[in-house]
N, C-alpha and C positions, 0 to 999 in steps of 0.2 A: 691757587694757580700752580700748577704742574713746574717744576724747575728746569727739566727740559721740555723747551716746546716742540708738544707731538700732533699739538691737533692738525688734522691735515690743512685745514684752512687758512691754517696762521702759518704753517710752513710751506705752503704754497706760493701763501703771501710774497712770504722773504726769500725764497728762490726765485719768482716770478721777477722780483727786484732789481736782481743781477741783471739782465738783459736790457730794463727798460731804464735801470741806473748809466747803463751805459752810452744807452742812445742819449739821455737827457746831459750825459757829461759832452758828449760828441756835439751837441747843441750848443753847449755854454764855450767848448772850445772854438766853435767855429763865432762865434761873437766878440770872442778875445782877441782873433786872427781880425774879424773887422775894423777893431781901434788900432792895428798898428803893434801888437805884440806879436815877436817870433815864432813861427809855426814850429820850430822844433821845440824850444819853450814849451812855446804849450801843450805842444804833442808827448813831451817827455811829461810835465804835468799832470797831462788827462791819463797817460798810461797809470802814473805813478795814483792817480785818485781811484782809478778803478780797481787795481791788483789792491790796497786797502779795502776795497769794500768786498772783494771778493773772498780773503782772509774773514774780516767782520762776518759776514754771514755764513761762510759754512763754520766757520769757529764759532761761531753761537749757536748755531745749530745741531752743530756737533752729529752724531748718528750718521748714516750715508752720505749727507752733503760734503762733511769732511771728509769722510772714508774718499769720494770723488777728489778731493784735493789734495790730499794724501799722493794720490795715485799719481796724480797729475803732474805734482812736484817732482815725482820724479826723471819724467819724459821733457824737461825741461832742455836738457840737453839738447834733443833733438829738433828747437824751436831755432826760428835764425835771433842771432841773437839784438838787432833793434826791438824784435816783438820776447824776447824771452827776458832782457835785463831788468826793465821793470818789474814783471811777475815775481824773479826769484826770489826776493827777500821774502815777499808774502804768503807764499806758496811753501816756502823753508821755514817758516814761523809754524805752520801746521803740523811740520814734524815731530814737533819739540813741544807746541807749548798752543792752549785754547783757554778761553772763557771760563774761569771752573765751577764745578756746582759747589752750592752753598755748604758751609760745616751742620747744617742742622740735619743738610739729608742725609750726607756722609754718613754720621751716627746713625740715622736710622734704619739706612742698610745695615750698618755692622751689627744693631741690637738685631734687627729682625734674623739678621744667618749668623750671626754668631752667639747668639743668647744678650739678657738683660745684661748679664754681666762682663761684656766681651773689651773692659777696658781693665780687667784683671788678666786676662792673656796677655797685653803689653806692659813692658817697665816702662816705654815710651812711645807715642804715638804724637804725628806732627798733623795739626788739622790743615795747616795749609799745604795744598799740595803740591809736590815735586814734579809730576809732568799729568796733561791731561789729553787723551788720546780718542778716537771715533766714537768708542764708544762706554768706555771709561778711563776714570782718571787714579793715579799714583800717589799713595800715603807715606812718606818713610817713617820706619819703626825701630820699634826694639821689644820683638817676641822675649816670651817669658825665659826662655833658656840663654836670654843674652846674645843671639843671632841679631844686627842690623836686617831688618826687612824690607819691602815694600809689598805695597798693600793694597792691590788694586781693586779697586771698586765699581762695577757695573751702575749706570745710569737709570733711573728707574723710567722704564718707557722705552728704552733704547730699542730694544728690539721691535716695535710697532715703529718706531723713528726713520729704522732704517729701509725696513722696506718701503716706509711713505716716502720718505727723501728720494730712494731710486726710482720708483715710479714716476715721482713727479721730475726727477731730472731726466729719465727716459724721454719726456714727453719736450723738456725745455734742448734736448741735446743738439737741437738744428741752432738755436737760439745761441747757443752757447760755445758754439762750433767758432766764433770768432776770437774768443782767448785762446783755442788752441790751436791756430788753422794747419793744415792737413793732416792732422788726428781724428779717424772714427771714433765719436764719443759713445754708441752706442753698443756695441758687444763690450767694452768698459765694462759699464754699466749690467750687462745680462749678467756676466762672468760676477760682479761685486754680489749682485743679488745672488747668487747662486751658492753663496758663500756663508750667507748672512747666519743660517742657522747653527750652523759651526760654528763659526766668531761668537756667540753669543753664549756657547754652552764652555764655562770655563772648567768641568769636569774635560773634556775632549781636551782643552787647551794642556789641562796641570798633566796629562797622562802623555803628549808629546814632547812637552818642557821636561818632563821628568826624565824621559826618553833618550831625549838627548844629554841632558846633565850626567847621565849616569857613564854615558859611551863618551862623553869628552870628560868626562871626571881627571885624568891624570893626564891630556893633550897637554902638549905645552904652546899650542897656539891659539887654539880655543877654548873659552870661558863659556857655561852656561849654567845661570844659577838656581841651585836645588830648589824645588816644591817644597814648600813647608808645611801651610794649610791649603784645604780648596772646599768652597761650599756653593751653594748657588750662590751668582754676584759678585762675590766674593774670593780672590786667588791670592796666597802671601806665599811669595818668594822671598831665596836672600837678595840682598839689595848688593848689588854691586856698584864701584866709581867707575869712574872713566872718562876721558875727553868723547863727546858727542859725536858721530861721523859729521854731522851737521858744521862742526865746529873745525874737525879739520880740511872741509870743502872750502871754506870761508879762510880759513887763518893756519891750515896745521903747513908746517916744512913739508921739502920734497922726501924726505927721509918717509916721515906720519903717513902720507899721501901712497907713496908707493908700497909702505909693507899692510896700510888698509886696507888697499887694492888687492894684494898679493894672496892676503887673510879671507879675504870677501870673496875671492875665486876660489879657494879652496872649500870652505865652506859651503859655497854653492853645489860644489861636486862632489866632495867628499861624505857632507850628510846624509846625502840619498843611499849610498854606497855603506854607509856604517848604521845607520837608525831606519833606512825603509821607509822615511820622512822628509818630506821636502818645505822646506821653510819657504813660506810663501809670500812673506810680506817684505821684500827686502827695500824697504825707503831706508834713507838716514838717521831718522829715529830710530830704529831697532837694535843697532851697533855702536858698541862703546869701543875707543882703542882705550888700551890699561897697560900700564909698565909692570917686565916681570917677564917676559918673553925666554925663549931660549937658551938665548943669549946674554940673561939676567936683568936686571932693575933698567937700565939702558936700553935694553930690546919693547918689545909691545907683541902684548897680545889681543881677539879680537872676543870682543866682549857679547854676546848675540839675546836679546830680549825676545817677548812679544810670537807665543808660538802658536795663535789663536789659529791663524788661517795654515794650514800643511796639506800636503795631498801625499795620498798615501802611497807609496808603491813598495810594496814589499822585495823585489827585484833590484829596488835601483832605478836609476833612470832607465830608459827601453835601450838596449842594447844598437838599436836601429839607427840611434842619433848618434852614437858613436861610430858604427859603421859608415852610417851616410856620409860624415864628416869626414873619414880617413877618404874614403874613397873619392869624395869630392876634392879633395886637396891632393890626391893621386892622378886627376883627370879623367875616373871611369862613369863618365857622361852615361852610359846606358845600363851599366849595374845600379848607379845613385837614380836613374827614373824609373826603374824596375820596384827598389827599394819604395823610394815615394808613391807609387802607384798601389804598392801592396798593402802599406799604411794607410792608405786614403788620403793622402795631403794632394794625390790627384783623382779626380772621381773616375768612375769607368767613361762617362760620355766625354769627357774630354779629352783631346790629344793633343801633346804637344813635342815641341824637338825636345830630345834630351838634351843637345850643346847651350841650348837657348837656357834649358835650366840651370847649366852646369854656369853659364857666363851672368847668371840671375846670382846666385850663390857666393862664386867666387867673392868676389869683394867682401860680404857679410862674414865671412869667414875668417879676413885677413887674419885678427890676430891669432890666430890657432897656428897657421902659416909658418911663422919666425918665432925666434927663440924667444924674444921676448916683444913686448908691443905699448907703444905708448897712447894710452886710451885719452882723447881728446874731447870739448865740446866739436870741435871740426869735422874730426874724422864723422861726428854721432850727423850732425846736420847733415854730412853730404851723402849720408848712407837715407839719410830720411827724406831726402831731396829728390837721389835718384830713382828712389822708391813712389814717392809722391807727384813726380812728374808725369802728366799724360801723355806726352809729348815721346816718353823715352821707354825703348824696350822692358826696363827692367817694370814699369809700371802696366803695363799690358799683358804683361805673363802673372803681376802678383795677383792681379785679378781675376785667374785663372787657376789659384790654386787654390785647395781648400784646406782647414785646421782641425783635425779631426778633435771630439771633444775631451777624448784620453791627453792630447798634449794641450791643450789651451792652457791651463794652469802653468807647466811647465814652460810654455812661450811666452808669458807675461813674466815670469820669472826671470826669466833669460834675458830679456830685454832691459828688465827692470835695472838687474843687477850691472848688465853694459852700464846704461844708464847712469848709474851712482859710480863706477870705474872712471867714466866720461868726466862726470863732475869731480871728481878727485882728479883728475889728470895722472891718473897712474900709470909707471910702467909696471910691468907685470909680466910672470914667465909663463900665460896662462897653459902652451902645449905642455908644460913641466904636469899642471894637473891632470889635465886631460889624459893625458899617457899615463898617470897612479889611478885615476879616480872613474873615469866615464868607462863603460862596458863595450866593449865593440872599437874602440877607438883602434889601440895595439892588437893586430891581429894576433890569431891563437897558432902558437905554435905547435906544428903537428906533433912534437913531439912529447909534449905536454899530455896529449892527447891517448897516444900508444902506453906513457905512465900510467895513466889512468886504467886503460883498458888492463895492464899487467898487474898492477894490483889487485883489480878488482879478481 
């Protein structure tokens, strides 16, 4: 029997589970309430039984079901928080840490791609593993040159795993729609599978990783550790320490929290701008904080993993999102819908006021606004509230606008990374990046311009 289970019937099974685990808990709670036990008891109970079982099976399942919960953990922020406290712990396990595959298969990837002999390439190899992730799991080592490693290994199956998982969570996403309620679960879902083939080819992975290790090579704020080997399945990097983002959400000071935050924004903007690569998976799992920073042993620097999913733009981010951003923060209501009309974020058949879009925006924008911004679960709720309400303008015009498919990757990002900001409670100086790193943000001075023309 296969050690990840792919067959679609049996992972059917176990996703079909979720839904009807939870009706059947919502049943045993409601019988607990008839002998006289507190409804909030047992409502904090049932939550706390389900958010376990929802960890249990996509962490068994590992392949897309997790990839979904992965995802999920992060938007956590934006859940209110009686429906989001239960989840977090379970949903933040997935970041970090799954079910692992057995030691006998581990070897048998490494024999099959790295030869019979591929336990002489390490003076040290750890069969239990250090972290296990969508769609594989983390070796640490010790390559033959005396380099700490890690060593990750692809699941065998994975890739039939994961499109069966999304297909069938495509199908379960109304069902499922009550752990996250006013989150569309289904473009999720499009976008995850759209990714899959990517993710899966860790030649594309080691040649982005690389990419970047080489252009942060001598940063003193960002870490990205060298490509060592890469075969199919198969990718060994160096291994670097660090405290977990995971870990400073949960336990790190305001000091950890803020320069996370501060690291995690620049990185967001800054890599696009320097590699022509955009880091697409940013949960808490991906980032280490590591002492050593600028500032020396005392200071932190930010540690960044996991290059599988990136979207390519040779350019940088679109110069557009910077523009639209200054100009929306200037008040120029009919240049910023001129903009968005040209992009396609408004189609040709619809029309609407520019001020209604400018007063849609504003607030999403705030922290670009002030010099610096302290990113909260609060602030993330009530932007996801005003958004999700049908009742209120700002939810009448979102339904009106479209996401073209050039920026979808980049608006999951973007959100994502608020998202883990939120969860950190960070302040952050993020106009400070904005104005080094985004294109279009800081207008071009003409006179830049007439240089240019003189020179040439």
């Amino acid at each position: 029997m296969s050690d990840l289970p792919r067959k679609a019937v049996t992972r059917t099974a176990k996703l079909a589970a979720l839904p009807l685990g939870i009706a059947g808990r919502a049943t045993w709670g409601f019988g607990k309430r008839i002998v006289g036990e507190s409804a909030e008891l047992v409502g904090r109970e049932l939550q706390q039984r389900t958010a376990d079982q929802l960890f249990k099976v996509l962490g068994e399942l590992k392949g897309g079901a997790m990839k979904f919960g992965q995802a999920l953990s992060v938007f956590e922020s934006a859940l209110p928080e009686e429906v989001a406290g239960p989840y977090r712990a379970a949903l933040t396990k997935l970041q970090e840490a799954a079910p692992p595959m057995p030691t006998r298969t581990v070897h048998a990837v490494l024999e099959e791609r790295l030869g019979e002999g591929w336990h002489e390439l390490f003076l040290e190899f750890e069969d239990k593993p250090a972290a296990a992730a969508s769609i594989g799991q983390v070796h640490r080592g010790v390559w033959h040159d005396g380099r700490e490693v890690a060593v990750k290994v692809q699941y065998p199956g994975a890739g039939e795993a994961l499109l069966s998982d999304l297909n069938q969570l495509s199908r379960f996403s109304r069902l499922l729609g009550p752990l996250i309620p006013g989150m569309d679960i289904k473009p999720l879902i499009t976008e995850l599978k759209d990714r899959v083939s990517e993710e899966l080819d860790y030649g594309l992975e080691a040649q982005a990783q690389q990419a970047h290790a080489e252009e942060f090579a001598d940063d003193p704020d960002v870490l990205v550790p060298q490509v060592v080997h890469q075969s199919d399945q198969v990718l060994i990097t160096e291994w670097i320490d660090g405290i977990p983002l995971s870990e400073i959400i949960a336990d790190g000071s305001e000091e950890q929290r803020d320069r996370a935050g501060q690291l995690l924004a620049r990185f967001l903007f800054s890599g696009p701008a320097r590699t022509g690569l955009l880091h697409a998976d940013p949960h808490p799992g991906n980032f280490r904080l590591l002492p050593g920073g600028p500032e020396g042993e005392d200071d932190w620097r930010l540690g960044v993993l996991d290059f599988g999913t990136v979207d390519r733009l040779p350019g940088g981010l679109p110069a557009t999102i910077g523009e639209s951003l200054r100009m929306t923060l200037d008040g120029e209501a009919e240049t910023v819908y001129e903009l968005l009309c040209e992009e396609g974020f408004v189609k040709e058949t619809i029309e609407l006021d520019p001020d209604a879009v400018l007063d849609y925006l504003l607030p999403i924008i705030e922290p670009a606004e002030v010099e610096e911004f302290t990113f909260t679960r609060g602030w993330m709720r009530s932007q996801a509230a005003r958004v999700a309400d049908p009742r209120s303008p700002a939810y009448q015009l979102a339904k009106q606008l479209n996401l073209p498919p050039s920026y979808l990757l980049i608006h999951r990002v973007t959100l994502s990374t608020i998202g883990v900001l939120c969860q950190l409670g960070a302040t952050v100086r993020l106009r400070e990046e904005l104005e080094e790193w985004l294109p279009g943000f800081v207008p071009e001075d003409p006179a830049d311009g007439e240089e240019a023309v003189a020179e040439a």
